[in-house]
N, C-alpha and C positions, 0 to 999 in steps of 0.2 A: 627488183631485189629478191633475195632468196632467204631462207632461214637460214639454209649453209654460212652465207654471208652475215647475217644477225648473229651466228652461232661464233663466228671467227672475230666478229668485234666485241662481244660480249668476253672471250677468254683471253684478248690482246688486254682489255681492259684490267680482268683479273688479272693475268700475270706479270703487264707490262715490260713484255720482253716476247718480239716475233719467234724467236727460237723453242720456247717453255711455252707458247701456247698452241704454234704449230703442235709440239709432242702432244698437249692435251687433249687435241683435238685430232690425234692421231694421222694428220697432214706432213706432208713435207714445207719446209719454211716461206717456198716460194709460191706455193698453191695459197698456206694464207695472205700473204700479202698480197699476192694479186686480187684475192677474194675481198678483203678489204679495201681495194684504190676500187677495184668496180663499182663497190656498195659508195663510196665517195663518187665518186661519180655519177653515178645516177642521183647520188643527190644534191651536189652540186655544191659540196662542203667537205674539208678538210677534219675529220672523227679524232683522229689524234696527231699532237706534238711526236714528232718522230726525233727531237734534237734534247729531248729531255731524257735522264735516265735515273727511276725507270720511265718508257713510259707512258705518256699519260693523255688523256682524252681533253680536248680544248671545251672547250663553253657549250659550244653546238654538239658535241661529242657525247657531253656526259648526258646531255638531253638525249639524241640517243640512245644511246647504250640503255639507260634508263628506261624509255618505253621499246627497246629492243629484248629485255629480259621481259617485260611483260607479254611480249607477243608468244615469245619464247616457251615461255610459262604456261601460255592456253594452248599451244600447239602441245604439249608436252602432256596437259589435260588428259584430250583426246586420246592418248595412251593409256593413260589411266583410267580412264571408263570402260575401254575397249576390255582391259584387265580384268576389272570389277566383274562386267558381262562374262566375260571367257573363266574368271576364277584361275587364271593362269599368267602368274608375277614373273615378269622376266626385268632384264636391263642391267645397270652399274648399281650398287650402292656403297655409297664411300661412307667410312664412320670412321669419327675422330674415336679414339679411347686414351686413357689415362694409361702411365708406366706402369703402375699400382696395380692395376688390374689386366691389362693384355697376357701377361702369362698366362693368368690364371683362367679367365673369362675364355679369353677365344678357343681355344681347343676346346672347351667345354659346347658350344656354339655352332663352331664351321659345320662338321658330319652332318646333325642335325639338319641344321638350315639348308645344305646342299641336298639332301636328300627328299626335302621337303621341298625344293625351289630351286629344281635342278636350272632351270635358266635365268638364275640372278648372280650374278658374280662381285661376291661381296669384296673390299677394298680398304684395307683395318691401314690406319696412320696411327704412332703414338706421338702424343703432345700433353703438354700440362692443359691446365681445365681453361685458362683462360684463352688460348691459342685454340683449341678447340670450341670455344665459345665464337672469337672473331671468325673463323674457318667457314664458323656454321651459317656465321648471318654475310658473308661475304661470298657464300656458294660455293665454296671449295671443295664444303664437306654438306652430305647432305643430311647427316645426323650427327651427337656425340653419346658417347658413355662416360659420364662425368660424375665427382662426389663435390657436394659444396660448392655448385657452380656460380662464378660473381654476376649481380645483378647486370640483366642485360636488354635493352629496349630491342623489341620484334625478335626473343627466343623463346617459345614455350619450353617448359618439360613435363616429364612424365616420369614420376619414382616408381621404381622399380622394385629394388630390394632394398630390404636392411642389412648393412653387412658386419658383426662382431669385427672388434681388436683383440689379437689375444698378446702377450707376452713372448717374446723368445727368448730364454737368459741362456748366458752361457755356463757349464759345468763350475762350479767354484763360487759362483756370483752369490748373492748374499739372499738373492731372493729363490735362488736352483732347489731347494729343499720345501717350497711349499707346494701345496695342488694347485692353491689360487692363489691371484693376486687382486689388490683392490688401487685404484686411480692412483689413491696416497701413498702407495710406496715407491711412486715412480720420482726417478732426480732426475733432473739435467746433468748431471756429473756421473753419468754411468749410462748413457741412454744414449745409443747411434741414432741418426735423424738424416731425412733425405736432405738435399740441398733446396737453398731458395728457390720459389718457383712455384713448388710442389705444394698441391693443397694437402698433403697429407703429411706434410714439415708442418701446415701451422695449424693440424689436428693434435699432433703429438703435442708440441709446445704448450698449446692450451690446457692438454690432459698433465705436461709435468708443472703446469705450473699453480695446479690443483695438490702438486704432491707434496713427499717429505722435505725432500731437498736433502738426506741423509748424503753425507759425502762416502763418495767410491772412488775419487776421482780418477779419468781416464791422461794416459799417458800421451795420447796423440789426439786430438782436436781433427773430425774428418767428416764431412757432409758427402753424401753419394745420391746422384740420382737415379739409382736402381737400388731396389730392397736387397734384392739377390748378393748383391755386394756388402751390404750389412750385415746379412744373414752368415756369408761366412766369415767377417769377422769375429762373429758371436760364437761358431762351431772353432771358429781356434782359442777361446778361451776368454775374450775381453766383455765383459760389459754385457747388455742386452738391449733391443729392438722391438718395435712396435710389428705386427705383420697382420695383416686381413685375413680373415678367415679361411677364404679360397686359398689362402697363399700355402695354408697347411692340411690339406684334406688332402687325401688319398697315396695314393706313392710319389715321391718326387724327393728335391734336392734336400729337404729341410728333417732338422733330426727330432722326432716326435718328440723324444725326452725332454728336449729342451722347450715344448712348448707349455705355456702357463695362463689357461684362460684368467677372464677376469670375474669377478666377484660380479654378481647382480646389484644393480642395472650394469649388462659390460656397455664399456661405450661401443661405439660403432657409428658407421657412415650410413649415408644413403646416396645408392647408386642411383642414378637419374640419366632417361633416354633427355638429351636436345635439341631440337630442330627449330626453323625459322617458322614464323611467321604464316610466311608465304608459301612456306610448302607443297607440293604440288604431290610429289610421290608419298604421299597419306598412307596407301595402299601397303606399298612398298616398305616403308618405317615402321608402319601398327605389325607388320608380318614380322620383322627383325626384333621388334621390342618382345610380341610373345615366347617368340623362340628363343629369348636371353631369360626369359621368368620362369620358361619350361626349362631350361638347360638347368639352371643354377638351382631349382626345387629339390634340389634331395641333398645337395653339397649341403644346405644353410639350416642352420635351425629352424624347429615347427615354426611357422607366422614371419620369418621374416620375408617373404615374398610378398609385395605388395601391387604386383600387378597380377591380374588374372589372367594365365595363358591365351582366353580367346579373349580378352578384353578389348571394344574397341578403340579404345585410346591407342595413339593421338589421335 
């Protein structure tokens, strides 16, 4: 048997589908399948149900696949020492990130890290925090950038930043004439919110339901799962929004005027790197996590960077 072959049952597994783990594995559909009936064959057992869909690795299969990602895993080791030795990071790295934050985050990010790591070719996915969590421990994803990520057995993390909420209200609103705002004057009835899902729908709801509850109420009832999209409901005139600090610093779509920090203590999130466990590319993650605390150190206010650029966590 070969690793090629461990490497083609291992992503039939994840993907349970010959066509989506061929692409993964950058094969055409009939190279992995024959790479898999060989690996059956030599060992003289049947790895997966090919009449289920998706899918799925039989009894003897998942044993396999199982101590097939561990071999996988030490082989992949050896890479990673040879790196350490050389001080020169190459390969894939996939990172989950949040909607909340990919705008904002990764431009701030790519230049840097490419320049610094010209043979790593990073691989950004957005998903909500929990989908990013399963991603990570199912090897999909080899890290996330998450806020408030749900408890999860074999995921460490590593926080990163603290990141402000500020206000966005729209011209006319009731609150557009102050400098600041505090928690309390925030309603539900005049406050756009992302849709279910969103860790950062059930930030807001916790913060309005800290608040006045003043009525404003809003004419249309609308959940979005992009800020961008609340943002300019707000520049046409309705209501106001929550938005992350990143989301308003320097030039871009969002209109200064309208924004309205909050009163001390402002609330705010903490961004957090997540990775498995079992991780193997250490190297490779601890390089990406400093390069996201160096990138975002001059957008955030003093202290809230909470990892140290050369830190070696994870």
């Amino acid at each position: 048997m070969t690793l090629l072959q461990l490497n083609y049952a291992v992503a039939l597994d994840r993907h349970g589908h010959f066509g989506q783990a061929a692409e993964a594995c950058h094969v055409t559909q009939p190279a992995l399948s024959a790479g898999v009936q060989k690996l059956e064959a030599e060992l003289g057992a049947v790895l997966f149900d090919r009449s289920s869909h998706p899918i799925t690795p039989t009894t003897v299969g998942r044993a396999v696949v199982a101590q097939a990602r561990h071999v996988l895993a030490e082989a992949e080791r050896l890479e990673d020492l040879v790196s350490q030795a050389t001080g020169e990071l190459a390969g894939e790295l996939r990172v989950g990130v949040l909607s909340t934050l990919a705008p904002y985050l990764i431009p701030l990010v790519i230049g840097p890290f490419a320049r610094r790591y010209p043979r790593v070719e990073l691989v950004f996915e957005e998903l909500v925090a929990e989908a990013i969590v399963d991603h990570v421990r199912r090897d999909l994803l080899d890290a996330g950038l998450v806020a408030t990520p749900p408890p999860a057995r074999g995921i460490e993390e590593v926080p990163l930043f603290e990141e402000p909420l500020v206000g966005y209200v729209a011209p006319g609103h009731r609150l557009h004439d102050r400098t600041e705002i505090g928690v309390e004057d925030l309603s539900a009835d005049d406050v756009w919110t992302m849709r279910e899902g969103h860790c950062f729908r059930d930030q807001a709801l916790a913060l309005m339901a800290q608040g006045s509850g003043r009525p404003d109420a809003k004419a249309v009832e609308f959940e979005s799962g992009n800020l961008e999209t609340l943002q300019r409901i707000v520049d046409r005139g309705f209501g106001m929004t929550l938005l992350p600090w990143l989301a308003v610093q320097g030039e871009g779509s969002h209109a200064p005027s309208s924004v309205r920090p909050f009163r001390a203590p402002a609330p705010s999130r903490t961004v957090r790197l997540v990775y498995a466990t079992t991780l193997v590319r250490r190297q490779l993650v601890r390089a990406f996590a400093a390069e996201v605390a160096r990138a975002v150190a001059s957008d955030l206010p003093p202290g809230s960077v909470l990892l140290a650029p050369e830190s070696s966590a994870p």
